[in-house]
C-alpha positions, 0 to 999 in steps of 0.5 A: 762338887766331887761325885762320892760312890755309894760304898757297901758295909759289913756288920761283920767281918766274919765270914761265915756271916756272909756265905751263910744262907740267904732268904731265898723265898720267891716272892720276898720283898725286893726293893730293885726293880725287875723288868723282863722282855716278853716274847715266845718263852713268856707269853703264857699265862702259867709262865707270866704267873711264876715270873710275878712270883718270882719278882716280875714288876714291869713287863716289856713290850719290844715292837722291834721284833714280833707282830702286833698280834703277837704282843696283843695276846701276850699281854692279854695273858699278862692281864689274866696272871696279874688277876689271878697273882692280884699283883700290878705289873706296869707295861713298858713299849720299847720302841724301833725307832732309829734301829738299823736291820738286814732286810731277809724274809722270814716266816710267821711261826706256830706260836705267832712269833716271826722266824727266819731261814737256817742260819748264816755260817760266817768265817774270818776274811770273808768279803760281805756287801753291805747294799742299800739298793731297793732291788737286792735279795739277801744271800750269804754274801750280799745283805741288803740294809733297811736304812737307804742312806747307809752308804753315805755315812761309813767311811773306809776303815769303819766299824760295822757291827751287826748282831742278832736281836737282843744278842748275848755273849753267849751267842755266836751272831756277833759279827765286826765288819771292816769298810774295805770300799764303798762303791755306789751304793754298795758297801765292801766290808771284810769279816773280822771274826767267824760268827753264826748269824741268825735271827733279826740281824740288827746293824750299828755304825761304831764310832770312829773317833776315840772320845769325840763325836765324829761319825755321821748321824742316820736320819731315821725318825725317832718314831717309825711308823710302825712305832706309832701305829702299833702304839696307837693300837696297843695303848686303844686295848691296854693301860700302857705305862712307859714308853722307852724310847730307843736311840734318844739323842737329846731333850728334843727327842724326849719333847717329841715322844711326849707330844706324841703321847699326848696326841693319843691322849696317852697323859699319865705314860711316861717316857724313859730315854734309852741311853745306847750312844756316845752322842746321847751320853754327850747330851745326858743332862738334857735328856735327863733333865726331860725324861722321866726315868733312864734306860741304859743300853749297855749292849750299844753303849759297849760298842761305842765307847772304849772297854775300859770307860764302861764301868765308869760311864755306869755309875756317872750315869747312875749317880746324876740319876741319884742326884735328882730321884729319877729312876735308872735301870741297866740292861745286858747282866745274865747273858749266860742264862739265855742258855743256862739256868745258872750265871756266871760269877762274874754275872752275878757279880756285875748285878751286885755291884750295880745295886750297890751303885744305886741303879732302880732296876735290872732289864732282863732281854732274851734271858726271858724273852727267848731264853729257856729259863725266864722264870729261873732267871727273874728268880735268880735277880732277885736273890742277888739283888736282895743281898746286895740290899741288905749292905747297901751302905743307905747312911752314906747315900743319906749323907751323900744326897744332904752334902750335894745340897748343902754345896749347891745352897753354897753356891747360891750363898757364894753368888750373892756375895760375889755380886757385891764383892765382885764386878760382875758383867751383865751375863753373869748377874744375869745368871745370878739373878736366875735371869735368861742368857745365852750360856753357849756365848760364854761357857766352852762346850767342846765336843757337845752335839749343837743340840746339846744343852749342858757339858760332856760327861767328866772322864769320857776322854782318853786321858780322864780330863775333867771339863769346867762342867763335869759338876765335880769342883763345886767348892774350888770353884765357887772359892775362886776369885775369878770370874770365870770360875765362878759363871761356872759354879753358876752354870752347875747351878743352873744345869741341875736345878734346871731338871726339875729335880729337887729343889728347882722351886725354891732355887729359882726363887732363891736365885731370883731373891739376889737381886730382890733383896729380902723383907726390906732388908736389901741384897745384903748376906745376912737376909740371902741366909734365910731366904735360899733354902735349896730343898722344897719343903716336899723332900724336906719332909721326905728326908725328915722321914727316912731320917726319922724311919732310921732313928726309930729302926723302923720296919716300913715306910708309908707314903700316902700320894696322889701323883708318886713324887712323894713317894719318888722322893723318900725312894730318892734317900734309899731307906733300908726298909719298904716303902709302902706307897698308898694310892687311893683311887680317885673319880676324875671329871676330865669334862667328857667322862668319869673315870677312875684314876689310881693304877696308873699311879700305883704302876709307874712306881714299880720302876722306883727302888724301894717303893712298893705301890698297894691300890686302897679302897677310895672312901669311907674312912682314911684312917681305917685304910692306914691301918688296914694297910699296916695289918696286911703288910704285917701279914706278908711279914714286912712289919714285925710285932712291936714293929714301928712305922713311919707315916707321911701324910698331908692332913687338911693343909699340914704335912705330918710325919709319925710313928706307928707302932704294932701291939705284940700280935702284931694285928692292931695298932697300938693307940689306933682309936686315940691318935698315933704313938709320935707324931710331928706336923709341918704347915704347908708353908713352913721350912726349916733348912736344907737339912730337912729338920722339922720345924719347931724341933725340940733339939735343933742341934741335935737334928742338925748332928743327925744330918751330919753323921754316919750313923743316921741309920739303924737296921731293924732286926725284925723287918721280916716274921717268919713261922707261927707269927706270921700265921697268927698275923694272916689269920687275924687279918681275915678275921677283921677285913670281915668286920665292917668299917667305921664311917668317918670323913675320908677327907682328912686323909690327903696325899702328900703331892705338890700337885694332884690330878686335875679335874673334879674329884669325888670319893668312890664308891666302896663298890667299885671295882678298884678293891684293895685285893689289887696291889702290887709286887709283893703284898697279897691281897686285901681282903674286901670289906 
């Protein structure tokens, strides 16, 4: 299958249309994610109130620098800025984990955070010794190393790198040190470049080979001691939400965090894998397959692979993202605002062009941990993120996603006709079967890690060859009539459904009904039609609404979940309007305690582009809380007046996708008391095809044409109320959120999830705690009934 970008579209080719004024309200929905490192400049609670603002939706915690102390008190500050902003931020560990450092000593200073000496002044030529010997002391010729096997791994002629913590292009602590000699334990290295080292110096070994992996790995753990301790610490005080876990290599690191994890008891933290090494992106289908959101290390990733390779390891990175609806976020874009409060223009560029590549989110690191203007710099993403949004080309994604899984389902089609058009050995029927086999004995994997469980990334050699795994020929080769390139489409198959992503469900069973044949009719083509459907009926439905949303030019999208996959799934389809995510707290029995389940769901979709979580009171009446879900967001002027939105819903065992419509106040639902405006329900076990069409449509032809064409989508002219609307809309919000709610059964009004949390389950009290005044980013609050 050949990998398309996502390209961008004008509604004009004037250009005043395109310099003309941007919305530039802090505070205005953004559908890319904003994820910002806390430390000496943002640790207080005036600070962290104006980044939520400002557009701050994940905190980051980096226990490679700072005392737990330290990050304890700033997130106790962020605690106090969420209550008084009512606004959820989830809470990112990034770990130390496999990190190389020069040992120095440094100071604690007033604010808590550690400082070192003055700084080290280096000049090109200069001979500096790299020691692994315990009894050393840092000087400014001799830096001893924190790993003590370092001398083991470099060779004469290899590339040293070391730089300051979080190090920007902006700064001078940028030092290449060439292996001169190594004689013991001492390593004798020469100054490329002057530089001015000071700070946390960190040491990274460069990749000696040009596009194989030849360098000699550390055998660091992937979690310190240090990492584990303070995890168990802060995660004993607070509600932590991801873990990022730093230097992954492969799927097992992914396991091996997790266990972890568990072994806390730390069950709803989820792991994201930070890519920062040629090996990791060697091994990149295997760590995506495990992990549950990507982090690329750009800053690393820069110095391991060639220049001219980054841009295109980016959006390889981002698109098998896409592919699968799993969240990536990039790092290292507004180096020049750790010093500035304006980027560059070619900043400001590489930001646009990365939304419009499909990446979740943008990680800020010392522009607001160090940075003098954390705020300005939040403020400044969000503006350029949001433009870039609004010619996001969403009907080519849309397209996009459909075209990838009507050529996987080919695939599959293909595989049931070669087995009885070809002769075809034990592993490939095997394969086709959806059986276990050893794929290693059969596919070529050169130069992939013995770890590593799919093909290199296409294009990551010198001249661009693209490997039989570089999931690009799909067509090619499942047309070919030889064996070989067919066990390789198999192979594609088998490594995407093998994420656990789309459609891993219904393709597994699919694969399993070749040999099964189907409703007595043998193995034969025309029963496998039927019976492979590639998408589960949950993303079905998904694709149906934002398809639906499009057609209607709606103003929003809302997705009842339990679990935040359905959510993730319409999110997958990168709709132009918000997507609403309603999390109804729930009381969970884990067999030793009651607790209140739901902020951890609403947090861990703040990572997810478009999604915007928003916590319900748990009870009386479900309708009620939709439409008092609708109201408010028509108050924070996410839904125009007359403005249409689609709902997705499961109702008792049916899923349900409708339309709403606003009267022209904009302050009540038009119908509300009688049923929805249009409404179209799908039983559980009810699924039309790949396309994600309804069942039972009136036209399915026409259905069929809407997934095929450009124009799926539509632009809602009136997504955002400005002036005298808006305040009417306020007003007549605090009017009705003081009127009582009807008590009806709440138990008509389900998540869509494919599996909700575990454990016995009661409606909460209206009393509890979890009020609708805590939600997320960008709505302000419900007021309490």
């Amino acid at each position: 299958m050949v990998v398309k970008s996502k390209q961008h579209f004008f509604r004009s080719l004037d250009l005043n249309s395109v310099i003309q004024q941007a919305d530039s309200r802090d505070g205005a929905f953004t559908g890319t994610k904003l994820v910002c490192s806390l430390g000496p400049s943002s640790h207080t609670v005036p600070v962290l109130e104006a980044m939520l603002n400002a557009g701050m939706v994940a905190a980051r915690i980096d226990l490679t620098w700072g005392g737990p102390e330290f990050h304890i008190r700033t997130l106790e500050a962020l605690g106090t800025a969420m209550k008084r902003t009512k606004k959820l931020c989830a809470i990112i560990l990034d770990t130390l984990g496999r990190e190389m450092m020069v040992r120095r000593p440094c100071a604690i200073g007033e604010d808590g955070w550690p400082t070192h000496p003055e700084p080290m002044e280096i000049v090109a030529g200069q001979i500096i010794t790299l020691t692994t010997r315990d009894d050393a002391e840092s000087t400014t010729d001799v830096w001893p190393m924190t790993y003590p096997h370092l001398h083991t791994l470099v060779e004469v002629g290899d590339t040293i790198y070391i730089g300051r913590y979080l190090v920007t292009g902006s700064d001078q602590a940028s030092l290449y040190l060439e292996v001169q000699e190594v004689v013991g334990q001492d390593i004798i290295c020469q100054a490329q470049n002057g530089a001015v080292m000071d700070g946390l110096m960190t040491v990274y070994h460069m990749e000696r080979s040009a596009d194989s992996l030849s360098n000699l790995q550390n055998n660091l753990p992937l979690l310190s001691d240090y990492d584990k301790q303070t995890i168990a610490l802060i995660s004993s005080q607070f509600e932590v939400d991801f873990i990022n876990v730093a230097y992954t290599r492969t799927r097992e690191d992914v396991h091996e965090a997790r266990l972890f994890l568990d072994s806390l008891g730390m069950l709803n933290t989820k792991v994201l894998a930070k890519i920062e090494t040629r090996q990791a992106l060697l091994n990149f289908r295997g760590i995506l397959a495990t992990a549950d959101g990507i982090v690329l290390s750009r800053g690393h990733m820069g110095l391991d692979v060639a220049p001219e390779k980054m841009a295109l390891v980016q959006k390889h990175v981002v698109s098998n993202c896409n592919l699968l609806g799993k969240p990536v976020l990039i790092t290292r874009v507004m180096d020049s605002m750790v010093s500035n409060p304006r980027p560059t223009r070619a900043e400001a560029t590489d930001i646009a062009n990365a939304v419009l590549d499909g990446v979740d989110g943008i990680l800020l690191g010392a522009e607001t941990l160090r940075g003098p203007y954390p705020v300005e710099a939040v403020s400044t993403v969000a503006h350029i993120c949001r433009c870039a949004e609004d010619v996001f080309d969403h009907t080519s994604h849309y397209d996009y996603l459909m075209t990838a899984a009507a050529e996987m389902e080919a695939v599959v089609q293909a595989a049931a006709e070669a087995r009885s058009d070809v002769g075809m050995s034990k592993p490939h029927v095997a394969f086709a079967l959806g059986q276990d086999f050893d794929a290693e004995d059969h596919i070529g994997s050169d130069n992939v890690s013995p770890n590593d469980s799919s093909n290199d990334l296409a294009g990551l050699g010198p001249t661009g060859r693209k490997g039989a795994g570089s999931f690009t020929n799909l067509r090619g080769m499942m047309h070919s009539g030889s064996l070989a390139s067919l066990q390789a489409a198999y192979q594609e198959v088998h490594n995407f459904t093998a994420f656990g992503g789309a459609g891993n469900k219904s393709m597994g069973a699919g694969l399993s009904a070749l040999g099964r044949g189907t409703s007595g009719g043998g193995a034969g083509r025309g029963g496998m039609k039927e019976q492979l459907p590639f998408m589960s009926v949950l993303e079905s439905l998904a694709s149906t609404a934002v398809r639906v949303a499009g057609k209607v030019q709606a103003d929003l999208i809302v997705v009842y979940t339990a679990t935040g996959r359905t959510a993730q799934l319409v999110a997958k389809y990168r709709p132009p309007m918000p997507i609403l995510t309603l999390v109804v707290p729930r009381l969970i029995n884990d067999g030793v305690r009651w607790r209140l389940e739901g902020t951890s769901i609403a947090r861990s979709c703040q990572l997810t582009r478009g999604l915007l979580p928003m916590l319900a009171t748990p009870g009386p009446n479900g309708d009620a809380v939709l439409e008092a879900a609708i109201i408010q967001a028509a108050a924070a002027g996410l839904v125009a007046p007359r403005g249409h939105v689609v709902v997705l819903q499961q109702i008792h065992d049916d899923f349900c996708v409708k339309v709403l419509t606003l009267d022209a106040t904009g302050t009540h639902i038009v119908g509300s008391r009688s049923g929805p405006a249009v409404a179209a329900q799908m039983p559980r076990k009810t699924q039309k095809s790949s396309s994600g069409a309804l069942a039972g449509s009136d036209d399915e032809a026409d259905e069929s044409e809407m997934t095929r064409s450009s124009g799926s989508f539509g632009v809602s002219p009136s997504i955002v109320i400005r002036g005298d609307a808006a305040k009417r809309v306020s007003a007549e919000v605090q009017r009705r959120a003081r009127a009582p709610m009807l008590k009806t059964d709440s138990a008509n009004m389900d998540s869509c999830d494919e599996s909700a949390p575990t454990g016995s389950s009661k409606p909460g009290s209206p009393d509890t705690p979890m009020k609708r005044g805590s939600v997320d980013q960008q709505l302000p609050s419900l007021a309490e009934a």
